[in-house]
C-alpha positions in Angstrom: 25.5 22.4 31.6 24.6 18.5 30.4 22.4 20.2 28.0 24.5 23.0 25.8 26.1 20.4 24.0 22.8 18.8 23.4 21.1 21.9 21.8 24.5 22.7 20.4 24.6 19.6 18.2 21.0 19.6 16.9 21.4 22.7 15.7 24.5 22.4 13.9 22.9 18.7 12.5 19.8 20.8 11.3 21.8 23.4 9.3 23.5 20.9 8.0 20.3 18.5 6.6 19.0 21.5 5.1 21.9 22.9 3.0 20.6 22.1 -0.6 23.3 19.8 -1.4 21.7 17.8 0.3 19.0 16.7 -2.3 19.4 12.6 -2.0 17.8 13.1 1.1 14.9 15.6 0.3 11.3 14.4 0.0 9.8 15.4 -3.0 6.4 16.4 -3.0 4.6 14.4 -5.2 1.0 12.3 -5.7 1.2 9.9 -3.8 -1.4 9.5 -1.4 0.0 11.1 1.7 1.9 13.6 0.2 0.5 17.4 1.3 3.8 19.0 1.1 3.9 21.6 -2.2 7.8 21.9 -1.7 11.1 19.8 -0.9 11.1 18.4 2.6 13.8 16.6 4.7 12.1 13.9 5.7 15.2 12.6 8.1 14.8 15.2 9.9 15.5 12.5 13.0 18.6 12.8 13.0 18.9 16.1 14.8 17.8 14.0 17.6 20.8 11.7 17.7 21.7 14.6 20.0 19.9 13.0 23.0 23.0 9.8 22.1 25.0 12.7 24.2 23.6 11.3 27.4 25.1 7.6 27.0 28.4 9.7 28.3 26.5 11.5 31.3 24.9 8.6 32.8 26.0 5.4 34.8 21.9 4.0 34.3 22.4 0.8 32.5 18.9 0.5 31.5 18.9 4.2 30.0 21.9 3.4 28.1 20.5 0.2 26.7 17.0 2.2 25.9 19.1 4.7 23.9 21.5 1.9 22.2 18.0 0.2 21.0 16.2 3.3 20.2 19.1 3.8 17.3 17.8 0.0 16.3 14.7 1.9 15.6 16.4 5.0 14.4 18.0 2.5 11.9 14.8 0.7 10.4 13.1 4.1 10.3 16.0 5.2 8.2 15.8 2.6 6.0 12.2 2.6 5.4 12.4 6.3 4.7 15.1 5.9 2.2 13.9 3.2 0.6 10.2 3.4 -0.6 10.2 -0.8 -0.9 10.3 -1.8 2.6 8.4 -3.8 3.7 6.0 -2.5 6.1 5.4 -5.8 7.6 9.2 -6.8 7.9 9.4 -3.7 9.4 7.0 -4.3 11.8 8.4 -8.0 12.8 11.9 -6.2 12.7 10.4 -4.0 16.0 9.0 -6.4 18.0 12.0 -8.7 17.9 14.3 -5.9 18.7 12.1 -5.3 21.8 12.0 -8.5 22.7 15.5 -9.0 22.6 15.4 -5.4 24.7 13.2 -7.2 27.2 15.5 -10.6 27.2 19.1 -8.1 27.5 17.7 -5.8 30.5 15.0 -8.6 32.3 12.8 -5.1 31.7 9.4 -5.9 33.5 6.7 -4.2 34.6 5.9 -5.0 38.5 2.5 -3.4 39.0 0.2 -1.5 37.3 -1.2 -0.1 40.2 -4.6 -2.0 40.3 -5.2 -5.2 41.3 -7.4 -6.0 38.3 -5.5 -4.7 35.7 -2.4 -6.5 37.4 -4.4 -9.8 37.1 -5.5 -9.3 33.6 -2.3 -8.4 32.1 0.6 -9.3 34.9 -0.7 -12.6 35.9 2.9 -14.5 34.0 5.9 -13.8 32.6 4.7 -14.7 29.0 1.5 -12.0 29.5 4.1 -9.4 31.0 6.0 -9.7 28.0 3.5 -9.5 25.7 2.1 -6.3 27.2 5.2 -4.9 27.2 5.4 -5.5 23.1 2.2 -4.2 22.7 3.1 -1.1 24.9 6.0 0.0 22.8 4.9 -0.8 19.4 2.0 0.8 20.2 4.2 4.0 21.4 6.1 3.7 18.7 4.0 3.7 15.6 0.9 5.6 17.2 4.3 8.5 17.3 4.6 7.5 13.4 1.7 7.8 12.7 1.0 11.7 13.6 4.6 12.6 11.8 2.7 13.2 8.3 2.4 17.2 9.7 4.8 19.6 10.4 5.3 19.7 13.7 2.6 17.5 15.6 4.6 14.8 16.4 6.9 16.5 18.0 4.6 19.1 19.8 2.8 15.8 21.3 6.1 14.4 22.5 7.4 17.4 23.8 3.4 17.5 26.2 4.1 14.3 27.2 7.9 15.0 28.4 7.0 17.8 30.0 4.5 16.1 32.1 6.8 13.7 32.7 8.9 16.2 33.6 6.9 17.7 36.0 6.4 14.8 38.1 10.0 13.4 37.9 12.2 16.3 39.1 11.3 15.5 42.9 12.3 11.8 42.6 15.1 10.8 40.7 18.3 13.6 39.4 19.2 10.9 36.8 15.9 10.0 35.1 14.7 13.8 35.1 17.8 14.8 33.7 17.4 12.1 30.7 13.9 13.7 30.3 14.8 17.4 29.8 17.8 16.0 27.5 15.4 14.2 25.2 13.1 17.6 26.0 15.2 20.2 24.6 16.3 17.9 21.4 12.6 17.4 20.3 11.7 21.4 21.2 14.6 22.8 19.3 13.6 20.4 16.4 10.1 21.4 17.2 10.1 25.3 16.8 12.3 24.7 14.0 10.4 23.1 11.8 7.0 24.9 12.9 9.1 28.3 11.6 10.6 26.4 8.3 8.1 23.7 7.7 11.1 22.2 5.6 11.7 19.0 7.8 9.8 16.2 9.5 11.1 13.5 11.6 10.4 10.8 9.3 10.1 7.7 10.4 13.5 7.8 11.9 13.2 10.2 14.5 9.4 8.7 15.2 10.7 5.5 15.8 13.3 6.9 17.6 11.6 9.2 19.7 8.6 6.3 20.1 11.3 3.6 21.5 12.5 6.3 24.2 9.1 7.5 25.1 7.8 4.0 25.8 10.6 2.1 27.5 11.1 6.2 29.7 6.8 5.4 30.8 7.8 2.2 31.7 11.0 3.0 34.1 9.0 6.1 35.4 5.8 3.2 36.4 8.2 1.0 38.1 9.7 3.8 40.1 6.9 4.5 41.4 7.2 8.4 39.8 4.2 8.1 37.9 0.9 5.7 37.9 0.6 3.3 35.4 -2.8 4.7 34.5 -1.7 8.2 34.6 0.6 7.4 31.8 -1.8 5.6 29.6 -3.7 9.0 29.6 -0.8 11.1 29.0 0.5 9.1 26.2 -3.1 8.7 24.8 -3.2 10.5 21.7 -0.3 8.3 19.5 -1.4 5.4 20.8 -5.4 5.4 20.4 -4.7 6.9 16.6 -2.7 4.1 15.8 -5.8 1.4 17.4 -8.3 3.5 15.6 -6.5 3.7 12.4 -5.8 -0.4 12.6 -9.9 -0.4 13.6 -11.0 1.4 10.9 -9.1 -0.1 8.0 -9.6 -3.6 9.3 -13.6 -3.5 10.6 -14.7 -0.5 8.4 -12.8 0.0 5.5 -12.0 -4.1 4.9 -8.7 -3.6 3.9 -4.8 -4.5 5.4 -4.1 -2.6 8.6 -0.5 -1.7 6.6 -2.4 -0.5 3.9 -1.5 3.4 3.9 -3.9 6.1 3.7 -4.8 9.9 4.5 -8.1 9.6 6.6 -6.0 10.3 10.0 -7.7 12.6 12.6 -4.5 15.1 11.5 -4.9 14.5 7.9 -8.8 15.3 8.2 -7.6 18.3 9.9 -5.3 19.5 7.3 -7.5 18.6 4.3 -9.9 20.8 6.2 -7.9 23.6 6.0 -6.8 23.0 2.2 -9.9 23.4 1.2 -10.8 26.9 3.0 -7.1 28.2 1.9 -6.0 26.3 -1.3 -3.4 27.9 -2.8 0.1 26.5 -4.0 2.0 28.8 -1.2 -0.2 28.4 1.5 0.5 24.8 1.4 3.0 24.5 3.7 1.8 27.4 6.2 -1.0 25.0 6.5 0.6 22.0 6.8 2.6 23.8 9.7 -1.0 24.8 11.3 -2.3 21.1 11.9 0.3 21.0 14.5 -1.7 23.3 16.7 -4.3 20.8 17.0 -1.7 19.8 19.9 -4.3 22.3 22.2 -6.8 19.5 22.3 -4.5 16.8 23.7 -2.8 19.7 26.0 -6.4 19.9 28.0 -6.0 16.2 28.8 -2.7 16.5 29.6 -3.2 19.7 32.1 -5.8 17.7 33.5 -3.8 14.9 34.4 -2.0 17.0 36.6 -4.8 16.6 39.2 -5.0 13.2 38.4 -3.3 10.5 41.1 -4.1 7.2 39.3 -7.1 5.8 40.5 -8.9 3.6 38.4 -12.3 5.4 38.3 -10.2 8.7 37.4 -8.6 6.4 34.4 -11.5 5.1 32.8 -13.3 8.6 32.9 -10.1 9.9 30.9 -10.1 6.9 29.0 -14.2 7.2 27.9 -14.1 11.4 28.0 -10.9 11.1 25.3 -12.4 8.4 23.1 -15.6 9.9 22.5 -14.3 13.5 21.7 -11.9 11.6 19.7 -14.4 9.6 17.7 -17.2 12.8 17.9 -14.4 15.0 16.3 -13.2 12.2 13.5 -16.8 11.9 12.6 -17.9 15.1 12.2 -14.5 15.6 9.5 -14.7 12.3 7.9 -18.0 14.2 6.4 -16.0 17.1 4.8 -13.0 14.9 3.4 
């Protein structure tokens, strides 16, 4: 029953963002460099998922409450950034990390093992390098969620893979956590099938950040419960967070330019250009935009194979090399045809 009033209220918050008096909100399409919309789009589109705030009143869990007070820090700067086209990017950036870090300091949030010896040493071995990994961990998350928004739909298709393998190893263990999951869950499908239908609103960088802060700190809890292996997480959050690394690899080392420095060579914007090209017509625009987000299959392989996964370290690194190359082999082959 915890979850009607969920779905209730992000449906009645989307038919409300996209009555057209709401135009100071709309994102126009325009030249700008990322721009591949051909028509209006709500581009705050995370706040449907202020829905999931409905759970601070059905739980005692201090740390979930906290993680969902801080995630509307990040809902905040996201909505700032997307209503105001001057933000900094790197103020925004310092903004995150010292809200987590004040997170961290509020909560004493740790991370007690990563379920390897080794890795435990490298990263675990003080309280300064615990902290740091933790940063890393969640801006990482965060903007590696941000930066797969541009498309209609992707973002939110790769969140809801990764909840519903959290899902399925949670619902055994702990009645509280689960039920946080499958709130968070039905908020971001709704949202989800919505705008794959419309392809009128995107999450912005509101409901990424949002949506990023929750994802990372819910990996986290679920590690230190012992639900899920540390490792097995790394793979099933893979995706966001080695597009973000990549992206930060290739404008730094390649490209020789700021990492902050936007552009429209990611793996989804490749995709999507791709498409354009084969179907380029003023209509089709959207319809296409909508398509990239099917490219969720290829992470969705992973994902179903984790399932069989148990988090040893061999297991790990396979993922972690089988991943990257396909990755890479795949951004290659349509950095060619850009």
């Amino acid at each position: 029953m915890y979850l009607v009033p969920v779905f209730s209220l992000i449906i009645i918050i989307t038919l409300f963002l996209t009555k057209n008096t709401f135009h100071f909100i709309l994102g126009n399409p325009t030249q700008e460099i990322r721009k591949i919309h051909s028509r209006p789009i709500i581009k705050i589109g995370g706040l449907s998922l202020l829905s999931i705030s409905i759970y601070l009143f059905l739980t005692n869990d201090l740390l979930i409450i906290n993680s969902i007070f801080f995630a509307l820090i990040f809902f905040t700067i996201g909505l700032i950034a997307d209503l105001r086209k001057n933000f900094n990017s790197k103020l925004r950036f310092f903004l995150m990390i010292a809200a987590i870090l004040i997170f961290i300091l509020v909560n004493d949030f740790k991370i007690y093992d990563l379920n390897h010896e080794f890795l435990n040493k490298i990263f675990l071995f003080s309280g300064v390098s615990t902290t740091l990994f933790i940063v890393f961990a969640l801006m990482f998350i965060t903007n590696g969620l941000n930066f797969i928004d541009g498309n209609n739909g992707l973002m939110l298709g790769i969140t809801s893979l990764i909840l519903i393998n959290f899902n399925f190893h949670s619902y055994e263990y702990n009645s509280d956590i689960n039920n946080y999951i499958n709130c968070i869950l039905l908020a971001v499908i709704t949202l989800f099938i919505i705008n794959f239908l419309t392809g009128k609103i995107i999450c912005g960088d509101n409901g990424a950040y949002f949506l990023g802060f929750l994802i990372g700190t819910l990996s986290i809890i679920l590690s230190n419960e012992n639900i899920i292996y540390s490792t097995k997480i790394a793979c099933i959050v893979f995706y966001p967070v080695f597009e973000l690394f990549f992206t930060f690899w290739r404008r730094i080392f390649f490209e020789k330019k700021s990492p902050f420095e936007p552009d429209d060579l990611h793996l989804h914007s490749l995709v999507y250009k791709l498409l354009k090209n084969k179907f380029d017509t003023a209509s089709n625009l959207n319809t296409i935009n909508s398509l990239t987000s099917l490219m969720i299959i290829t992470p969705l392989i992973f994902l179903s194979m984790t399932l069989f996964y148990y988090g040893e370290i061999i297991g790990f690194l396979n993922f972690f090399f089988i991943q990257t190359f396909l990755y890479i082999l795949i951004y290659i082959h349509l950095y060619r045809y850009r």
